[in-house]
ZADO-1210 file (C-alpha; in nm, 4 decimals, padded with zeros to 6 digits):
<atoms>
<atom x="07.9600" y="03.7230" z="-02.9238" code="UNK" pos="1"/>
<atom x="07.9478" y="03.6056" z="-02.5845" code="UNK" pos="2"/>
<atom x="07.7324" y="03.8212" z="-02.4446" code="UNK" pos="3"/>
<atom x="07.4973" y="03.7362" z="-02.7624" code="UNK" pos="4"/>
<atom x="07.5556" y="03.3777" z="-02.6297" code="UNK" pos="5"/>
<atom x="07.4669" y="03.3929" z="-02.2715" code="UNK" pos="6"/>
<atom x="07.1576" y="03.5925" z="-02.4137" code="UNK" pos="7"/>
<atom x="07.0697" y="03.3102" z="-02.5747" code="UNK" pos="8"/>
<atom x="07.1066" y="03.0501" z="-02.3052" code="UNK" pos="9"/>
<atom x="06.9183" y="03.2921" z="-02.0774" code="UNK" pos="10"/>
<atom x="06.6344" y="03.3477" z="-02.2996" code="UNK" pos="11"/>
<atom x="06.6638" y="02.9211" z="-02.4220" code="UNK" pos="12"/>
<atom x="06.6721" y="02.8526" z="-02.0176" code="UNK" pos="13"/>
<atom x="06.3707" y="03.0835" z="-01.9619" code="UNK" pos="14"/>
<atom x="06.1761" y="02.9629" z="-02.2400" code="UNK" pos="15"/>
<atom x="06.2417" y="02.5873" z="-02.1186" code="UNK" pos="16"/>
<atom x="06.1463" y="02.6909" z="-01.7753" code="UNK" pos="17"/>
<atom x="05.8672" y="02.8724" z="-01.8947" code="UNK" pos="18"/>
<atom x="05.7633" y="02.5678" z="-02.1218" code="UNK" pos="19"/>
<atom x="05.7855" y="02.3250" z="-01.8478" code="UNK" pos="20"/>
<atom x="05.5609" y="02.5198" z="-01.6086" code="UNK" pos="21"/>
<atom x="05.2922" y="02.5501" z="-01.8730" code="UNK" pos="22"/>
<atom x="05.3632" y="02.1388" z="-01.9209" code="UNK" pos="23"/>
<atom x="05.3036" y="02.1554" z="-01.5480" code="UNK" pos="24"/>
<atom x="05.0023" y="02.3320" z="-01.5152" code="UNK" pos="25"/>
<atom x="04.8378" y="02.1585" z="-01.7808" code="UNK" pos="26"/>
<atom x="04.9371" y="01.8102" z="-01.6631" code="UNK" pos="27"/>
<atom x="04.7682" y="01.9735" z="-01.3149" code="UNK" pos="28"/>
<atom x="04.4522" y="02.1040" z="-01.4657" code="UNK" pos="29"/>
<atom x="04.4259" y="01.7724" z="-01.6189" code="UNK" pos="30"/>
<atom x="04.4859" y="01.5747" z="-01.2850" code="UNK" pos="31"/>
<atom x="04.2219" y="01.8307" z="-01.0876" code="UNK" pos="32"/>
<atom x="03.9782" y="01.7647" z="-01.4065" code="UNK" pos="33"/>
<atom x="04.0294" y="01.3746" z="-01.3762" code="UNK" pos="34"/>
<atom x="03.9584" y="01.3951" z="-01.0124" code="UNK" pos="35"/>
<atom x="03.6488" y="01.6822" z="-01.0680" code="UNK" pos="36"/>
<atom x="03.4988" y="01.3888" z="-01.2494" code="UNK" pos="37"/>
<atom x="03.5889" y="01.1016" z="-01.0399" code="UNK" pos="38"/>
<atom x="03.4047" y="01.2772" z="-00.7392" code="UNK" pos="39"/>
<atom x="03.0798" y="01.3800" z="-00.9624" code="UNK" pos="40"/>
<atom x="03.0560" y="00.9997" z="-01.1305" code="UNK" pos="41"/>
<atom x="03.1222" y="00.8979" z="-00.7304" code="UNK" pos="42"/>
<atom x="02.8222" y="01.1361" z="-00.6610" code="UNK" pos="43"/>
<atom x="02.6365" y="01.0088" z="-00.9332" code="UNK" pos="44"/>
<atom x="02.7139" y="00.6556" z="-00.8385" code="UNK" pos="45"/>
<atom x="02.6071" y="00.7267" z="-00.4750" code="UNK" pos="46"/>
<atom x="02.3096" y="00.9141" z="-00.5839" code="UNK" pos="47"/>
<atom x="02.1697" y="00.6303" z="-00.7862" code="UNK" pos="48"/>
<atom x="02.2402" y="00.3725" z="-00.5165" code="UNK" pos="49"/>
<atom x="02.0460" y="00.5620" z="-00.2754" code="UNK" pos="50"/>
<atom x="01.7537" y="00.6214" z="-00.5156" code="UNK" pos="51"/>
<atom x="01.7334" y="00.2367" z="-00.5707" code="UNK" pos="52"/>
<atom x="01.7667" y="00.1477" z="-00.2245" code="UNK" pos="53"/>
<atom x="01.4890" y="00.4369" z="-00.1133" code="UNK" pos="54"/>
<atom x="01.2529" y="00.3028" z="-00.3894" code="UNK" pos="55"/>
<atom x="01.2943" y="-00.0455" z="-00.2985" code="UNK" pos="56"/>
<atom x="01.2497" y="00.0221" z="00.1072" code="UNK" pos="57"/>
<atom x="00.9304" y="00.1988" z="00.0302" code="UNK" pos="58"/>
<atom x="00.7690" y="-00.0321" z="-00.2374" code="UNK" pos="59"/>
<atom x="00.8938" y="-00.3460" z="00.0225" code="UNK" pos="60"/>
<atom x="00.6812" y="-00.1084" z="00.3084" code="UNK" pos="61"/>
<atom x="00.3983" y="-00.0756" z="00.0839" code="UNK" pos="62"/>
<atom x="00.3815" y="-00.4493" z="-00.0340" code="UNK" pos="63"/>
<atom x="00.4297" y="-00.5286" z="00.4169" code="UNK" pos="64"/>
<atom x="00.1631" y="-00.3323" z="00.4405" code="UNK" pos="65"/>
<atom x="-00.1038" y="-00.4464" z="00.1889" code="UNK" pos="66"/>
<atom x="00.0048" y="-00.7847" z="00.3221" code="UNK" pos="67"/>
<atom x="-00.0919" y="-00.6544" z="00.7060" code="UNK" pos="68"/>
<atom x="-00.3902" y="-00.5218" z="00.6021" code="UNK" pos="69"/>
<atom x="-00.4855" y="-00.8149" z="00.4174" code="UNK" pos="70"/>
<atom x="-00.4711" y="-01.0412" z="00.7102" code="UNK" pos="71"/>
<atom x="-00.6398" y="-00.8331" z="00.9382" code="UNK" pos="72"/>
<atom x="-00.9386" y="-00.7614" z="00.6908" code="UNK" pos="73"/>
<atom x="-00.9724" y="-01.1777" z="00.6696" code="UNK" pos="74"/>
<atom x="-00.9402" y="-01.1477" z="01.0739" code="UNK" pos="75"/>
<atom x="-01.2533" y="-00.9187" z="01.0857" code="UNK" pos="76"/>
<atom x="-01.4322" y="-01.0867" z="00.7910" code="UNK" pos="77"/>
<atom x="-01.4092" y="-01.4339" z="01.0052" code="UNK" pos="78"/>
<atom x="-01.4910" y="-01.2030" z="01.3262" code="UNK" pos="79"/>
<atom x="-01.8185" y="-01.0479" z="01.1935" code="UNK" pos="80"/>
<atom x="-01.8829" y="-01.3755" z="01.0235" code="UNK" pos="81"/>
<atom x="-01.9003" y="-01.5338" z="01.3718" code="UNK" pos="82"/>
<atom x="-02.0734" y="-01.2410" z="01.5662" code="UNK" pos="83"/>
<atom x="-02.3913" y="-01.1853" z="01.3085" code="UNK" pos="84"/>
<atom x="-02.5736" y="-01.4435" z="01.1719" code="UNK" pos="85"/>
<atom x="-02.5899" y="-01.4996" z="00.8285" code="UNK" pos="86"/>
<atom x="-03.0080" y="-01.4104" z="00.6712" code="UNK" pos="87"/>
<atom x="-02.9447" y="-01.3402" z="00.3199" code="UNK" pos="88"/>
<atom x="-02.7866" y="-01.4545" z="-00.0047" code="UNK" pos="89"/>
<atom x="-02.6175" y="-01.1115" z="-00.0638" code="UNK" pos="90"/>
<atom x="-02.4150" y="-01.0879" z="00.2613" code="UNK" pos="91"/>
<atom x="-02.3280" y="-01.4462" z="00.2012" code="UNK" pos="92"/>
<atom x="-02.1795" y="-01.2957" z="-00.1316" code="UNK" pos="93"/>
<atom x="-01.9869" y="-01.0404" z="00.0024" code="UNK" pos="94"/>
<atom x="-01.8272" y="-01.2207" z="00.2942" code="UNK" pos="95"/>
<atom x="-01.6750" y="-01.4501" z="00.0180" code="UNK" pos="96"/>
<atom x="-01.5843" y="-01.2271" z="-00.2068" code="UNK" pos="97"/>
<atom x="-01.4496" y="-00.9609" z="00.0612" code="UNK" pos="98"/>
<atom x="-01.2404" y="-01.2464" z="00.2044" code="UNK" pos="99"/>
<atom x="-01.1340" y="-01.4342" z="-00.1359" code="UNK" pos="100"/>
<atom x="-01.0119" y="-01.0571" z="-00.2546" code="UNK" pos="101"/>
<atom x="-00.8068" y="-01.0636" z="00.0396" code="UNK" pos="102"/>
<atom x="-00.6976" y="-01.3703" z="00.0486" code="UNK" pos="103"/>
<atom x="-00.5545" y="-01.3055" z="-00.3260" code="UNK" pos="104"/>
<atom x="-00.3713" y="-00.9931" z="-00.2025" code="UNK" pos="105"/>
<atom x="-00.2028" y="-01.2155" z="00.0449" code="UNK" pos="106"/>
<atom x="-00.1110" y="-01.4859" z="-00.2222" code="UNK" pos="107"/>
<atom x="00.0162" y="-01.2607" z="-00.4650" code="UNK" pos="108"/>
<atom x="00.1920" y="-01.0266" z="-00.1950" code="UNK" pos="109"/>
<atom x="00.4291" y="-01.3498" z="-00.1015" code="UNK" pos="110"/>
<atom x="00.4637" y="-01.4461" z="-00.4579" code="UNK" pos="111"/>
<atom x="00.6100" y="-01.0667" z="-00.5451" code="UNK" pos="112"/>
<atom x="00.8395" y="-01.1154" z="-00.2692" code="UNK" pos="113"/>
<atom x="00.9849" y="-01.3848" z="-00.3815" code="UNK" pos="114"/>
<atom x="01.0540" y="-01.2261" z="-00.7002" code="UNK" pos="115"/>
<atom x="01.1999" y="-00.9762" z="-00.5630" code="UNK" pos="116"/>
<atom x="01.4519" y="-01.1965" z="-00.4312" code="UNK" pos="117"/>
<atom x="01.5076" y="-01.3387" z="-00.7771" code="UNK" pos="118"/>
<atom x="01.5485" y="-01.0297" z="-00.9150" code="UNK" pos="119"/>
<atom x="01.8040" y="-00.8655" z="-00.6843" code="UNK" pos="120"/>
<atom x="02.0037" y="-01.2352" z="-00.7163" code="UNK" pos="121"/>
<atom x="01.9977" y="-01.1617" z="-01.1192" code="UNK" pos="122"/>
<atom x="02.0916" y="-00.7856" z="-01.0752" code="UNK" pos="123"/>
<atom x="02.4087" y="-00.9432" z="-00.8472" code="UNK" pos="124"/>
<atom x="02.4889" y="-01.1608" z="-01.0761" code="UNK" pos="125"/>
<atom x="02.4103" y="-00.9174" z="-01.3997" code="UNK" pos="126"/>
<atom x="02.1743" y="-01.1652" z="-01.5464" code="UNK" pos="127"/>
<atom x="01.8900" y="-01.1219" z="-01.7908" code="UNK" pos="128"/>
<atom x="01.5424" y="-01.0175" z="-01.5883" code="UNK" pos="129"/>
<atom x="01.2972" y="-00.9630" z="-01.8222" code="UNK" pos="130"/>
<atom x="01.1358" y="-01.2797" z="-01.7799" code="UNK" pos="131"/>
<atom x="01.0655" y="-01.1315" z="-01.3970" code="UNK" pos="132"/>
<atom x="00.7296" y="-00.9639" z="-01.4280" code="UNK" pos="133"/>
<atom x="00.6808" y="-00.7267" z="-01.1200" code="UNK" pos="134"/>
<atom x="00.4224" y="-00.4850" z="-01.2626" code="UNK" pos="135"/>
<atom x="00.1298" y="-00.7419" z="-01.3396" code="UNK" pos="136"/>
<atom x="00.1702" y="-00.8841" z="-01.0083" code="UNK" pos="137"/>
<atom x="00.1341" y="-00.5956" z="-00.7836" code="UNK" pos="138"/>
<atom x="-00.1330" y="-00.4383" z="-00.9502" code="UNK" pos="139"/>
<atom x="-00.3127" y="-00.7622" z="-00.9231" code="UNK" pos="140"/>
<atom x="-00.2127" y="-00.7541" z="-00.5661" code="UNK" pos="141"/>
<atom x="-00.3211" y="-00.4016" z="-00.5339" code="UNK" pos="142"/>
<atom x="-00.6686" y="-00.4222" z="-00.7190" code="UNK" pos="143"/>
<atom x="-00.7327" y="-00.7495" z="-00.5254" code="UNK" pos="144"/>
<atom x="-00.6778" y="-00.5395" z="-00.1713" code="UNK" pos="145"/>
<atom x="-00.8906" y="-00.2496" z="-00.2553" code="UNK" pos="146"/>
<atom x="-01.1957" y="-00.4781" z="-00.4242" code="UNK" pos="147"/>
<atom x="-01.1763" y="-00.6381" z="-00.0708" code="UNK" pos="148"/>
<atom x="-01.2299" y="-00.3299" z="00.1286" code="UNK" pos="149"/>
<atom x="-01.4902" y="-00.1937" z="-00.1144" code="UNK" pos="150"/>
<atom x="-01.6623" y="-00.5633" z="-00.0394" code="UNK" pos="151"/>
<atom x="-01.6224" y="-00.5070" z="00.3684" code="UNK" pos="152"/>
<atom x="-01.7599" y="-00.1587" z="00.2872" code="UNK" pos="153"/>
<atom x="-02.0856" y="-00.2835" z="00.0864" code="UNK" pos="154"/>
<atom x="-02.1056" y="-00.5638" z="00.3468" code="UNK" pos="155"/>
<atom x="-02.0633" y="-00.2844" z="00.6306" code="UNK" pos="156"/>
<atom x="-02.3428" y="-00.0932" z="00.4729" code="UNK" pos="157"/>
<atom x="-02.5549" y="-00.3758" z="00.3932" code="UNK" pos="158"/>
<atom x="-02.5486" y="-00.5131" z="00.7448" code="UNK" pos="159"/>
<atom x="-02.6420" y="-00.1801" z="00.9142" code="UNK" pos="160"/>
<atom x="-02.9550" y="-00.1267" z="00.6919" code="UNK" pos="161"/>
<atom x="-03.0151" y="-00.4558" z="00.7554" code="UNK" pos="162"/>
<atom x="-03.0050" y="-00.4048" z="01.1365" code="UNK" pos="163"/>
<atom x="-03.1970" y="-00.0576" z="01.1007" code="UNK" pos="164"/>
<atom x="-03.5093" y="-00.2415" z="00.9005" code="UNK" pos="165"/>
<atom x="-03.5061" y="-00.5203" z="01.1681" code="UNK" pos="166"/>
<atom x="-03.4901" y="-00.2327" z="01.4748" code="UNK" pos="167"/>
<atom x="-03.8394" y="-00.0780" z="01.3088" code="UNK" pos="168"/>
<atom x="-04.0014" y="-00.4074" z="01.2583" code="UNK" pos="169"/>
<atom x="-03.9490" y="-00.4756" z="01.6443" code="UNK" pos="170"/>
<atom x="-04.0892" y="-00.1242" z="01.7000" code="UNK" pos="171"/>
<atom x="-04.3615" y="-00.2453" z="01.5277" code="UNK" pos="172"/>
<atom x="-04.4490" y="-00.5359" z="01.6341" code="UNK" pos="173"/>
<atom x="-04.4352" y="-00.4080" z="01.9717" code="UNK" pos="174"/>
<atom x="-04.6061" y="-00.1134" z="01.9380" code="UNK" pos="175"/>
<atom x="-04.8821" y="-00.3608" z="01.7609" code="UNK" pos="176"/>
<atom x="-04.8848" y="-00.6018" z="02.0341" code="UNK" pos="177"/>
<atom x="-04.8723" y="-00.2806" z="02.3019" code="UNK" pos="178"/>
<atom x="-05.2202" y="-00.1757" z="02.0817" code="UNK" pos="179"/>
<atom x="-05.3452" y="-00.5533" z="02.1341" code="UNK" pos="180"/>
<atom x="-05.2825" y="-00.5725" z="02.4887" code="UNK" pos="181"/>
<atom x="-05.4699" y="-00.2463" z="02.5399" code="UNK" pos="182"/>
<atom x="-05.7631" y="-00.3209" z="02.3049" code="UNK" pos="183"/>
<atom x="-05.8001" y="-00.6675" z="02.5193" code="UNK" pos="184"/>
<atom x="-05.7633" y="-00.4331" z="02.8500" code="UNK" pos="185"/>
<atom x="-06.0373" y="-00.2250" z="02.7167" code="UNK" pos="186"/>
<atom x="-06.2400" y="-00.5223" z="02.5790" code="UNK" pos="187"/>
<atom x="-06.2011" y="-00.7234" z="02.8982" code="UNK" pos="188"/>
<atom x="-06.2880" y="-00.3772" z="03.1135" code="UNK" pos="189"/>
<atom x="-06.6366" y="-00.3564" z="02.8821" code="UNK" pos="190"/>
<atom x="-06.7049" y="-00.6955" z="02.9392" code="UNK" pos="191"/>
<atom x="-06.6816" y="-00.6649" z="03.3598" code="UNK" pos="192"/>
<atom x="-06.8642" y="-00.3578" z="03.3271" code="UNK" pos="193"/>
<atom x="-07.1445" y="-00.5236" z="03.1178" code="UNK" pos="194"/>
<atom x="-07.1511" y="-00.8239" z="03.3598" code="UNK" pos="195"/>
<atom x="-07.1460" y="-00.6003" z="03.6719" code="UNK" pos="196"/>
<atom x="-07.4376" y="-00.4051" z="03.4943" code="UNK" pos="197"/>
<atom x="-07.6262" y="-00.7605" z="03.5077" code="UNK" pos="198"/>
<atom x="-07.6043" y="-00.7772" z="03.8565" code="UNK" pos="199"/>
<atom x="-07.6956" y="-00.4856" z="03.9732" code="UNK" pos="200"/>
</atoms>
């Protein structure tokens, strides 16, 4: 019997040490699984903070830069306003509207930014921000900035027909009073020739 009984503390011993190990490894897989997942919802975490942060940088760029462009297409509007003068109703009309398009972008531009602020305050502070209306804004903004250039562009156009037709009427009217001068020559030449016929 007692080498029945040691059998059976060996094999109870093994089987216990056995059974531990296998509580072991599982309480390990476990642990490497927890910390698998704590690293991928880190990465995921980190992953979304850097998409948010990347799409805010570059719509804050574009909205600086709308807002730069904006200012210096009023700066040229005010500069070609002051260099040619002003000889129709239509380029009237597109100065103002060129410069009131931009002048909207601006407007809008510094009101978008200041929601911006309001909404990254909310997102801080987990409140409610659907009351904060991006979209409409900046593709008011937007639409406003491009009808301005397509205004400079008709304008741009306009005035360089305008200064093509006035360079041909100058060749004209020089060319005519060229003709004059030399039909007066000519007239005044018959004239001494007639009176020189008289006396001789």
């Amino acid at each position: 019997m007692k080498e029945e009984e040691v059998e059976n503390i060996v094999k109870n011993a093994l089987n216990n040490y056995f059974q531990e190990k296998d509580v072991e490894k599982k309480k390990l897989e476990e642990l490497e699984k927890k910390e698998k997942n704590k690293v991928i919802e880190a990465k995921h975490i980190e992953f979304h903070s850097q998409s948010i942060n990347a799409w805010y940088m570059s719509s804050l760029e574009k909205d600086k830069s709308i807002l730069t462009l904006s200012v210096a297409g009023i700066g040229f509007m005010i500069t070609l306003l002051t260099t040619k003068e002003i000889d129709s109703y239509l380029i009237f009309t597109l100065f103002c509207l060129s410069i009131l398009s931009f002048l909207i972008s601006i407007i809008f531009i510094i009101y978008i930014f200041d929601l911006n602020k309001k909404y990254l305050t909310n997102v801080l502070h987990n409140k409610d921000n659907s009351c904060i209306k991006l979209k409409n804004k900046d593709l008011v903004a937007i639409t406003s900035f491009f009808c301005g250039i397509i205004f400079s562009i008709i304008l741009g156009i306009t005035i360089a027909v305008g200064s093509i037709n006035d360079n041909k009427l100058k060749n004209t009217s020089s060319n005519d009073i060229n003709h004059s001068t030399d039909l007066k020559d000519k007239s005044n030449k018959t004239e001494k020739e007639i009176q020189n016929d008289k006396w001789n």
